[in-house]
VOGU-3710 file (C-alpha; in Angstrom, 3 decimals, decimal comma):
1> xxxxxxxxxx> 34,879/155,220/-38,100  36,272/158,066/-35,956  33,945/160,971/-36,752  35,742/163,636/-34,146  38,360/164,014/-31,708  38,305/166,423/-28,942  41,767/166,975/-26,634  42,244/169,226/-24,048  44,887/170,045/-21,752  46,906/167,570/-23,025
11> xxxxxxxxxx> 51,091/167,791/-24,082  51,075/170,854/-25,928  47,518/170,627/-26,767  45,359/173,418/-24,826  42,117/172,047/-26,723  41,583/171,064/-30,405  38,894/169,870/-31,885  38,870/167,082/-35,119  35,955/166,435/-37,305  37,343/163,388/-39,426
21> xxxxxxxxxx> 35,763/162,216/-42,633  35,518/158,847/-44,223  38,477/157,642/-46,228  42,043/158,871/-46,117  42,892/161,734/-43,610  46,378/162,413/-44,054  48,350/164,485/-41,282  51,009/167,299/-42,090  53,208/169,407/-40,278  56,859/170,275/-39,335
31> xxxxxxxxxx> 58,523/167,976/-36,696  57,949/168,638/-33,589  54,371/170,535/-34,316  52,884/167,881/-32,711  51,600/165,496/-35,321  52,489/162,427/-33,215  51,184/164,074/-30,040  47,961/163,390/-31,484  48,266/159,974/-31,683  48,870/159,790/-28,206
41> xxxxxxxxxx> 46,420/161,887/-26,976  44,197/159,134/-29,102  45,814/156,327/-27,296  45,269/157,386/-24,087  41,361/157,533/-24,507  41,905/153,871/-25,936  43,395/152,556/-22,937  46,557/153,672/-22,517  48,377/154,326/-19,293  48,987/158,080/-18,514
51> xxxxxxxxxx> 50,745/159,904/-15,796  50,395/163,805/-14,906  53,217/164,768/-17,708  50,854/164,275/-19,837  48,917/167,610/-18,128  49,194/170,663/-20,186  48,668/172,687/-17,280  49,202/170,587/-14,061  46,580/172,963/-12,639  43,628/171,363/-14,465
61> xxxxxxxxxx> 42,662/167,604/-15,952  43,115/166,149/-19,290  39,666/165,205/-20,760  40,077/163,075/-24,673  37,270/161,836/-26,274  36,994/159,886/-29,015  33,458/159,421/-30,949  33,086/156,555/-33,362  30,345/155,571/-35,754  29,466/151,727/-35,076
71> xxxxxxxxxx> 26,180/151,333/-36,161  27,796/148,961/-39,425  29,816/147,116/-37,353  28,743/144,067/-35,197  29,496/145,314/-31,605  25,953/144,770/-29,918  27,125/141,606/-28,083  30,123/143,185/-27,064  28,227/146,201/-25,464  25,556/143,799/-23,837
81> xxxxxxxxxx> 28,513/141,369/-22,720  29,898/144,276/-20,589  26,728/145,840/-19,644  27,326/149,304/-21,993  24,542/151,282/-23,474  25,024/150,461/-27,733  24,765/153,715/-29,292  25,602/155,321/-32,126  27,793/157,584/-32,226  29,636/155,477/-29,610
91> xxxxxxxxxx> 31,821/158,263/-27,520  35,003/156,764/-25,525  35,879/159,290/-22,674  39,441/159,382/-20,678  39,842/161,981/-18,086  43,278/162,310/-15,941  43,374/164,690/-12,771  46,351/166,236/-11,695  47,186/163,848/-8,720  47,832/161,121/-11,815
101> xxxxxxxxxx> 44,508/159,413/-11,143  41,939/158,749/-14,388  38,986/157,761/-15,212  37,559/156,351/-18,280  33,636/156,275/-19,981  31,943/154,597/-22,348  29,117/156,675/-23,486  29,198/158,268/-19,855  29,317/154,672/-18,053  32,500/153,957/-16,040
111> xxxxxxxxxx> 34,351/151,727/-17,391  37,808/149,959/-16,296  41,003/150,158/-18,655  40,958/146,713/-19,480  36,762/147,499/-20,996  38,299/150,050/-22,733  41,137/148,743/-24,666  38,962/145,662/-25,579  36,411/148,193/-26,830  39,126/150,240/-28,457
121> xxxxxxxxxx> 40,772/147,270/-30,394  37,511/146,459/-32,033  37,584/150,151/-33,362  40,608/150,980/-34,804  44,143/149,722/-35,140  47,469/152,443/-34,479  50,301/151,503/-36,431  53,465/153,876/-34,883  57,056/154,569/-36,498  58,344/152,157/-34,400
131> xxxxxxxxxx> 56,099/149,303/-34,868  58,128/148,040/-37,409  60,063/146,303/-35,296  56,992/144,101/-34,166  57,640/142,205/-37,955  60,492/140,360/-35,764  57,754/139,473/-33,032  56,510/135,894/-32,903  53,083/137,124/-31,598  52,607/139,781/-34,537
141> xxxxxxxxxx> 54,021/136,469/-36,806  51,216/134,575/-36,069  48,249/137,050/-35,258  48,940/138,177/-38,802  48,353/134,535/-40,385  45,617/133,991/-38,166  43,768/137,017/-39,184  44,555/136,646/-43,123  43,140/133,230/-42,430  40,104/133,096/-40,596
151> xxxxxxxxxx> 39,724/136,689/-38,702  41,546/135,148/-36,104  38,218/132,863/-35,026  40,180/129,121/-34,898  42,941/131,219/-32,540  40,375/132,028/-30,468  38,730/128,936/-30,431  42,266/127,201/-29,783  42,731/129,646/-26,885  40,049/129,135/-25,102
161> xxxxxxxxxx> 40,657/125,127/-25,406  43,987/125,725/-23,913  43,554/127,853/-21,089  40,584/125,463/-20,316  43,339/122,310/-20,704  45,663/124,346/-18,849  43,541/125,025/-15,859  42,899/120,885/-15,773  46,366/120,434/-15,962  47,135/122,846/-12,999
171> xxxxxxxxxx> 44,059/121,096/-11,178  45,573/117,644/-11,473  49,067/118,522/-10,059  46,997/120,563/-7,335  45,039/117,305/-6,467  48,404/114,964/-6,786  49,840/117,062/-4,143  47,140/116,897/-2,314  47,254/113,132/-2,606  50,752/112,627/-1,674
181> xxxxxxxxxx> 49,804/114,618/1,444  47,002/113,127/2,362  48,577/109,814/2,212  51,441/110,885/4,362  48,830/111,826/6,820  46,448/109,294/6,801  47,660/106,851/9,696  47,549/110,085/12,097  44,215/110,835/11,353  43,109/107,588/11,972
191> xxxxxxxxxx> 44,893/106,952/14,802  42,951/110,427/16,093  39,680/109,309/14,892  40,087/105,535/16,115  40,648/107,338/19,546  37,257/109,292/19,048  35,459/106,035/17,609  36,320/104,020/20,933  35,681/106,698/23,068  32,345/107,422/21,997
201> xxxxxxxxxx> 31,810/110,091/23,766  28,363/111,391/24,294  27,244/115,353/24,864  26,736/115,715/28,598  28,324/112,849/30,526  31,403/114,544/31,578  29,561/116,199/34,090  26,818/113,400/34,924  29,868/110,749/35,284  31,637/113,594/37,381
211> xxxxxxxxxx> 28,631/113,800/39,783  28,362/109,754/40,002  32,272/109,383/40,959  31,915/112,012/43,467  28,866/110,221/45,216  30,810/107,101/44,993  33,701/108,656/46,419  31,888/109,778/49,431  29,226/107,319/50,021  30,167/106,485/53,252
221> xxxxxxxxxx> 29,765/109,953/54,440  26,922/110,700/52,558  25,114/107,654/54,087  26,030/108,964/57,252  25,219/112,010/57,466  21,896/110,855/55,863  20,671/108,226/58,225  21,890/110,705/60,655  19,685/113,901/59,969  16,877/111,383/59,711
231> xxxxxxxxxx> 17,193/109,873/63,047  17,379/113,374/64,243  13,797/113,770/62,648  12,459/110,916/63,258  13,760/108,763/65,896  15,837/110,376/68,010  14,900/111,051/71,983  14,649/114,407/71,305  13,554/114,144/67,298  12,187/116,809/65,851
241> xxxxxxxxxx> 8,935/115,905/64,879  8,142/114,683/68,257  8,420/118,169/69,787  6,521/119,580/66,359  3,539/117,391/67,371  3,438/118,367/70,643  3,610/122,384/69,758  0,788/121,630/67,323  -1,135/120,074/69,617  -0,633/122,627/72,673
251> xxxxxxxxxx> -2,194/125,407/69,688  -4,795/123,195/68,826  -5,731/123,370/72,482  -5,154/127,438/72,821  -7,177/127,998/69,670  -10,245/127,472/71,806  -9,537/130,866/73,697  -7,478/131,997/70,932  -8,634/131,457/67,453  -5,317/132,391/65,881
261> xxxxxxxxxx> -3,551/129,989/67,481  -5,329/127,657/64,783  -3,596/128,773/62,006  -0,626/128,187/63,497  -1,404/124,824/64,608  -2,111/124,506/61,104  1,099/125,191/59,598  3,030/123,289/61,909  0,958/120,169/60,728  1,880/120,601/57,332
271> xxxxxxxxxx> 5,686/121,361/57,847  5,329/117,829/60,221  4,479/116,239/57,141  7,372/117,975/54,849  9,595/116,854/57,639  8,270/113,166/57,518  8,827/113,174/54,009  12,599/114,623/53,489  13,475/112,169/56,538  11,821/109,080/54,419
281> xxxxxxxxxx> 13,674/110,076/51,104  17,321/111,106/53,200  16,986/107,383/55,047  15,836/106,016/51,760  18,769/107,421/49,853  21,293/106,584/52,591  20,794/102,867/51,170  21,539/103,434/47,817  24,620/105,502/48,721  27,102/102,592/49,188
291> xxxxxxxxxx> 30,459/102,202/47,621  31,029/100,445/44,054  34,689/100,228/43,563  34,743/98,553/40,301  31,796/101,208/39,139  33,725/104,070/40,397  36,918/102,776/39,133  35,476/102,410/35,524  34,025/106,309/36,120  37,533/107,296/37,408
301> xxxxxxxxxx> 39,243/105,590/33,729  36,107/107,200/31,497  36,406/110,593/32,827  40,437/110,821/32,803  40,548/109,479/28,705  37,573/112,330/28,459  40,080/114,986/30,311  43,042/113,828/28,387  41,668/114,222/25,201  39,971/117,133/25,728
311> xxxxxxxxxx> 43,313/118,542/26,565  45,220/116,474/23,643  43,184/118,174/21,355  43,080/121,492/22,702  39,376/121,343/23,392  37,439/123,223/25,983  34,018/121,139/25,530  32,534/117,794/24,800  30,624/119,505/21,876  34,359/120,625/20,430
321> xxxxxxxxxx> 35,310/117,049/20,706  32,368/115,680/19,190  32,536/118,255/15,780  36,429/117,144/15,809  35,390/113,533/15,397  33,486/114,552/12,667  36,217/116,829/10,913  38,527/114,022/11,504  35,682/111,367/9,414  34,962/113,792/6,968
331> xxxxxxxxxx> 38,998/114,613/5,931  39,596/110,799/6,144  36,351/110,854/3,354  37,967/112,861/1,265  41,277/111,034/1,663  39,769/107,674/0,265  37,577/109,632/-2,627  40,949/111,752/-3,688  42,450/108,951/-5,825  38,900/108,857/-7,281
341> xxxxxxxxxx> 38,703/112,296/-7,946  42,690/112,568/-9,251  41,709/109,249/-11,291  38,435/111,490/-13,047  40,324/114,423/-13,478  43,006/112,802/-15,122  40,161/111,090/-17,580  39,353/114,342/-18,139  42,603/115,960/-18,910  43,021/113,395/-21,384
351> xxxxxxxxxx> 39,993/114,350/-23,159  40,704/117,676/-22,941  44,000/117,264/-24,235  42,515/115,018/-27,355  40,062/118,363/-28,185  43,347/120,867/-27,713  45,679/118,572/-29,808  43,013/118,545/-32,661  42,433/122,170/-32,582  46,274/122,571/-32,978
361> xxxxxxxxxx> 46,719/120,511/-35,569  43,960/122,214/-37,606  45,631/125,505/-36,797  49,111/124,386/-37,819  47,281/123,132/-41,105  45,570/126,236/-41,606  48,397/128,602/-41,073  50,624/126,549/-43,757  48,243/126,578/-46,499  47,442/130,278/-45,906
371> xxxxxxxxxx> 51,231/131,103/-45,613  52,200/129,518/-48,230  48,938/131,774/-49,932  50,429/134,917/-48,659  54,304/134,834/-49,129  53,896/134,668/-53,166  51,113/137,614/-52,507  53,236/139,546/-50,328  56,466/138,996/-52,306  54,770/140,618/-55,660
381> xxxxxxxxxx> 53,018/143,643/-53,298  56,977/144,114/-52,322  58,040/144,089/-56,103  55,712/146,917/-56,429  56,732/148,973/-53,933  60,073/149,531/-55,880  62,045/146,409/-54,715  62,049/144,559/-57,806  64,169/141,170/-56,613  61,989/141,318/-53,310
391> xxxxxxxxxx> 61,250/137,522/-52,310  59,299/136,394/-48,976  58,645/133,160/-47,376  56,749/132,112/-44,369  57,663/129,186/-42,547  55,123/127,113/-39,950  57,454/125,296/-37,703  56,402/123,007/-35,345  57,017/123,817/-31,942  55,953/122,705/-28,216
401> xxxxxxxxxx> 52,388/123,539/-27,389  51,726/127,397/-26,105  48,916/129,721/-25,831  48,863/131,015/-29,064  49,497/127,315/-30,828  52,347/125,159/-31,782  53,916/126,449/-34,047  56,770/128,963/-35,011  56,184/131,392/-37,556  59,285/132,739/-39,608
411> xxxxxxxxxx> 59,368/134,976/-42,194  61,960/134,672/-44,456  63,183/137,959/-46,556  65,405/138,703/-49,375  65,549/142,245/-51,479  68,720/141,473/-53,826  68,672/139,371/-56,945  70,699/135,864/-55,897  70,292/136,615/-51,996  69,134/133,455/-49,830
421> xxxxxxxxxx> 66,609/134,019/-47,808  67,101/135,306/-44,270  64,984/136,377/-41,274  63,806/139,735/-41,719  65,454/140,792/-38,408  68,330/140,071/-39,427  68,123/141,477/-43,735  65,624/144,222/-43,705  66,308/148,014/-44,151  64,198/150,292/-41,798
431> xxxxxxxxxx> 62,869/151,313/-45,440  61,690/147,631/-46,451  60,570/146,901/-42,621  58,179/150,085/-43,563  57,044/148,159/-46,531  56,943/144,691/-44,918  54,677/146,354/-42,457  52,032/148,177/-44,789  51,959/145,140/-46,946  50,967/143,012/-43,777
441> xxxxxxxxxx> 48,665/145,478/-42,212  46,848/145,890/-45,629  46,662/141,862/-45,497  45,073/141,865/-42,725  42,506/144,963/-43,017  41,721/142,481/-45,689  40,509/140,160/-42,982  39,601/141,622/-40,228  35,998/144,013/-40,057  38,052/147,213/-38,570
451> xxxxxxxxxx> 36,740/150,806/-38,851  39,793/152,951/-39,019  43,530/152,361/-38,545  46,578/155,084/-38,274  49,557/155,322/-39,608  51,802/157,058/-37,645  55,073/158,154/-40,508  54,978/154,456/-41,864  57,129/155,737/-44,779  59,739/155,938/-42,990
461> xxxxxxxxxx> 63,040/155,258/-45,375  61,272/155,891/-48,616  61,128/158,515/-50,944  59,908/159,025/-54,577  58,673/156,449/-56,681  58,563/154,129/-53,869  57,119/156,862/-51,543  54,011/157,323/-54,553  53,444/153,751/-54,784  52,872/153,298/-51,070
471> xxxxxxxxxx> 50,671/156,035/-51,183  48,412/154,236/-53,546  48,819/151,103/-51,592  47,617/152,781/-48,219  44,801/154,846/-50,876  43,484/151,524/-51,641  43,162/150,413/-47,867  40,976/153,328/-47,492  38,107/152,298/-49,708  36,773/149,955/-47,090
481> xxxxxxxxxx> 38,026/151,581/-43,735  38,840/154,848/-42,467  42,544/155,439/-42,731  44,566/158,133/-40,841  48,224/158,951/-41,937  50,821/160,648/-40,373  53,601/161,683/-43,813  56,668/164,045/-44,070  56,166/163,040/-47,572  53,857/164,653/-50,575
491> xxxxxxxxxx> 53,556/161,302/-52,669  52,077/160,643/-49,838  49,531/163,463/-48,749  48,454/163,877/-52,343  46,148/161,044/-51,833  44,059/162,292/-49,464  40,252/162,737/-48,728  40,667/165,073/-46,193  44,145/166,553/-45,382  44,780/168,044/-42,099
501> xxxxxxxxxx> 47,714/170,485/-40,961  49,027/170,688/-37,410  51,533/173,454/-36,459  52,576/175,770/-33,099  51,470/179,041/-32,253  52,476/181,236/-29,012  48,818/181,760/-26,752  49,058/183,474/-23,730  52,675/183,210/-23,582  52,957/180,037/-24,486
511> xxxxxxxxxx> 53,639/177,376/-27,073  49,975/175,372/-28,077  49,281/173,093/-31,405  46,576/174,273/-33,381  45,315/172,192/-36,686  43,420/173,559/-39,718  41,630/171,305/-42,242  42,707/172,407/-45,196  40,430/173,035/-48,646  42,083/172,092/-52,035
521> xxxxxxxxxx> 44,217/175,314/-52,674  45,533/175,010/-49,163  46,674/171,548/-49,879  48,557/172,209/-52,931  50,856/175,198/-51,146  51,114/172,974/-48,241  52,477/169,608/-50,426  54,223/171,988/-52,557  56,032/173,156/-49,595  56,751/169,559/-48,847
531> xxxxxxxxxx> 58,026/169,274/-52,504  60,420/172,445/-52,621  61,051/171,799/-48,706  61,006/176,109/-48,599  58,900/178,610/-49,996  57,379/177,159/-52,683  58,207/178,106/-56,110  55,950/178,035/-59,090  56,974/175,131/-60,392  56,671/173,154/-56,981
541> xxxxxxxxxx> 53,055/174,806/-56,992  52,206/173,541/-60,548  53,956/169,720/-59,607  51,776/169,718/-56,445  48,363/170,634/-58,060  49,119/168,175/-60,429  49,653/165,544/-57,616  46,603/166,221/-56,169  44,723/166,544/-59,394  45,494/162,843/-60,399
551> xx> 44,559/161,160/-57,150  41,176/162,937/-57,185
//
């Protein structure tokens, strides 16, 4: 249940503070005192967007918390689920700073607004003056049968089969797409990759096959020049190693009266043998380096399809070329597995579908025999509430498969003796919408484990009798939940637990809502004064203590 309420800076709320009791709380207080203003103050900290109008004084933030006893309700999962500490009292927290930015808490954890308002609609339900007009809603049609059914628990089940068959079904088109794409691609890619295949190419051989066509391209010259330089080593008349050998051997002489002459002698010897040897390997090379033309024309063909590819491609490396190939295999892969894969999925839409199908059809069954449970139920509740020739039917229609079923729900209305029935929309008084709606909601309290709801003025259009007997009727709600009601009327307000009055006063120079709970001879002057509508008279006094005598 809500055990307190705490506003500040909010509308024409400076701060309040509401300690709420079990039961019915019912709400008084002239128009525009700021009855309703409460309500939204409430449905901002349960998830509600704001903006800074909301700011009493733009100078300073709106802070609304809410505090709720839980501990008899089964919301552990729920608070695990979404990581929140479970405790009891449970305190929902929604502050709004003057730039229009907010924040909201869950027992001082952050929490988004979408946490909150799931949080918030497992704690209590707000039923405004103009939810009436949610009667001619098809989702309010068939959340109410669902939750005077089950709690709403096959729904759920049948929504989570759809959006899983609906996510298959999405999948399926995505991968027939993909299919008819693929296909149309197909003989490019392996045309590319047929290219890659033949050319084979290897990491490195660019370069290597570059080097051997250049050496074949110039072996003439190479040879050449090689035979030449060793000649000029080795065998010329004035080769080099010939005038080495005699400088080495002229030291090798002098190093007798000049020992360092040795060394030298030395060196010379071993750069004669260096020489030998690079003259050996140039001559020996100079045979090897002879032209090929059928080898260098076969180099010339393998390096251009390497260059033109490269280029085709956009490729600066053989390594890029190589990981292309690859791509190229792997896309043509999934190209031959995607009729597979479009071929499973389909298998698997179709069981899918089979699961969703039967989960509709018990649905469809389920909300027939409980409407045709409820409109008999319903239709007598009406009778009671002072329209004696009411008559209600609910019709299950069958309907193309959606998220919430497949099926149409209308609910069929007549107040006057010999009336067909008609759409509600279309027959109902704002006064027997009213009705219509408290009959439904108490249906569903009924069903559905709730700790408080609010009525925000649902008698509108009634007065009296009728006005007494809803009373009663929203009374009886409040055995097994908290109820909260905003009335104008004192049928009404006579029933309550705890009665609360909300009215202006001038602070500071300006216009604030206070509240005071008031004790039982405060409630009789205030519902006589809803009685007498003035001052009230003795008589209005001794009516009103009456009223509240009875109910309690």
């Amino acid at each position: 249940m809500l055990s307190r309420l705490h506003i500040r800076n909010y509308a024409i709320i400076s701060e309040l503070d509401i300690s709420l009791e079990r039961g019915l709380t019912i709400i008084t207080g002239e128009t525009g005192a700021g009855k309703s203003i409460l309500v939204g103050a409430l449905s901002l900290v349960l998830g509600k967007r704001a903006d800074t109008t909301s700011l009493h004084n733009e100078s300073e933030k709106c802070v609304i918390e809410a505090s709720f006893l839980i501990d008899k309700y089964e919301l552990k999962e729920f608070f695990t689920e979404h990581d929140l500490d479970f405790e009891n009292p449970t305190i929902l927290r929604r502050e709004i700073n003057s730039n229009g930015k907010s924040r909201a808490f869950v027992n001082d954890t952050p929490v988004n607004l979408n946490q909150l308002k799931a949080l918030a609609s497992k704690l209590i339900d707000i039923h405004s003056q103009h939810e009436v007009l949610t009667l001619k809603s098809a989702d309010f049609r068939t959340h109410f049968l669902d939750s005077c059914s089950d709690g709403g628990q096959l729904s759920a089940k049948y929504k989570v089969a759809y959006a899983d068959w609906l996510t298959l079904k999405k999948e399926v088109g995505q991968a027939k797409q993909a299919l008819q794409k693929a296909a149309a691609d197909e003989d490019y890619i392996r045309f590319q990759l047929d290219e890659l295949d033949q050319l084979n190419l290897v990491e490195g051989e660019l370069k290597e096959n570059q080097n051997k066509l250049s050496l074949l391209e110039n072996a003439e010259q190479i040879a050449g020049t090689l035979n030449s330089l060793s000649a000029l080593i080795l065998t010329s008349d004035e080769a080099i190693v010939d005038n080495l050998k005699r400088a080495e051997s002229e030291l090798s002489r002098l190093a007798r009266m000049y020992p360092q002459a040795q060394d030298w002698a030395d060196r010379i010897r071993q750069s004669l043998i260096d020489l030998e040897d690079v003259a050996s390997e140039m001559e020996q090379k100079a045979g090897f380096a002879e032209r090929d033309p059928a080898e260098q024309q076969r180099l010339e063909e393998r390096v251009d399809e390497v260059l033109r590819l490269l280029t085709k491609h956009r490729k600066q490396t053989e390594s890029e070329l190589i990981e292309l190939h690859s791509q190229l295999s792997t896309q043509l892969d999934s190209i031959s597995n995607s009729d597979e894969r479009l071929t499973l999925l389909n298998a698997k839409l179709e069981e899918t579908d089979v699961v969703l199908q039967s989960i509709a059809n018990e649905l469809t069954n389920q909300r027939a025999s409980i409407a045709k449970k409820l409109a008999p139920q319903l239709s007598i509740e009406l009778q009671q509430l002072g329209m004696p020739d009411a008559q209600l039917e609910i019709q299950v229609v069958s309907e193309e498969r959606m998220s919430s079923g497949q099926d149409k729900i209308n609910i069929l209305f007549t107040s006057n003796k010999g009336q067909s029935l008609q759409d509600i929309s279309a027959v109902a008084s704002g006064g027997e919408l009213s009705r219509l709606m408290l009959t439904t909601k108490a249906e569903m309290a009924k069903n559905i484990q709730l700790p408080a709801i609010i009525f925000d003025e649902v008698d509108t259009g009634v007065s009296g009798e009728v006005a007494d007997k809803m009373g009663t009727k929203i009374k009886s709600l409040s055995a097994n939940m908290q109820v909260l009601c905003i009335t104008h009327l004192p049928q009404i307000a006579s029933k309550a637990n705890q009665h609360i009055h909300v009215f202006k006063e001038e602070k500071d120079g300006k216009t604030v809502t206070g509240i005071k709970v008031l004790d039982k001879p405060d409630r009789i002057v205030e519902i006589a004064k809803m009685l007498s509508n003035a001052r009230p008279t003795e008589a209005a006094l001794a009516h009103a203590k009456n009223m509240v005598e009875q109910t309690n």
